[in-house]
C-alpha positions, 0 to 999 in steps of 0.5 A, a space after each residue: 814318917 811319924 816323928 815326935 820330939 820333946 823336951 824332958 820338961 815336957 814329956 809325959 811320965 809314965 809309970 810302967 811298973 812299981 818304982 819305975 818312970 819312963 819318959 819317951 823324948 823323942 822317935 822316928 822309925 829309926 830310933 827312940 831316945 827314953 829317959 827312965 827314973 827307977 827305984 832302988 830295989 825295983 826291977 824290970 822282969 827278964 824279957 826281949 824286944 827286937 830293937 837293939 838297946 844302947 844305954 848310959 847310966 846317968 845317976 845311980 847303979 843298977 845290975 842287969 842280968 839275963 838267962 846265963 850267969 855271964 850275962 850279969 853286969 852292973 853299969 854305973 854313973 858314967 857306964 854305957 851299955 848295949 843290949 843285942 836286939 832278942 836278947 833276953 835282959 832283966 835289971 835292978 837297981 842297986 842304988 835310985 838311978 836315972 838313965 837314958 836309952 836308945 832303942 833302933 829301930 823304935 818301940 811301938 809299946 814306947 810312943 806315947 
C-alpha cells in the first residue's frame, strides 16, 4: 500500500490555477488529506471526481455551486461540507480563504 505523510511545513505547493495553491498532506488508498490557499475572486471551474469530498473552511469564504441552482452554497470559517462522489461542483472565493479537504478514496491527479 503506497502512503505519504507530511507536515505542512514540509509539503510541496503547487499551484494548480491562477490564485490557488494546493498542498497534499497525506494519502493511502483510502484517503487524502489537502490543504488549499485561494484568492478572493478565483474560482475552480464546474468538474466531478469519484472520490467523495469532505471539507472545513478554515479562514475566509467561499461560494460553491453546481449544474442546478440549488446546488449553490457558501461555507465560511468554521463550516464544513460534503460533496457526493461524481457530483459536478465548481467554487469561488468571496473572500482569501484557506481550507482542508479530504478526498476517499484518494486523487491520483493529487499525489505529489
Amino acid at each position: 500500500m503506497k502512503q505519504k505523510s507530511i507536515a505542512t511545513a514540509h509539503a510541496i505547493s503547487v499551484d494548480t490555477m491562477p490564485g490557488l495553491v494546493r498542498r497534499t498532506l497525506g494519502y493511502n488508498e483510502h484517503a487524502m488529506l489537502c490543504h488549499f490557499e485561494i484568492k478572493k475572486g478565483a474560482a475552480i471551474p464546474l468538474h466531478s471526481h469519484d472520490p467523495v469530498q469532505i471539507g472545513m473552511c478554515l479562514v475566509g469564504k467561499l461560494r460553491f455551486f453546481g449544474v442546478n441552482p440549488g446546488d449553490e452554497f457558501e461555507a465560511s470559517a468554521g463550516d464544513g461540507y460534503v460533496i457526493a462522489a461524481n457530483k459536478p461542483h465548481g467554487l469561488s472565493a468571496i473572500e482569501d480563504s484557506t481550507y482542508v479537504e479530504v478526498f476517499c478514496p484518494a486523487r491520483d491527479d493529487y499525489k505529489d
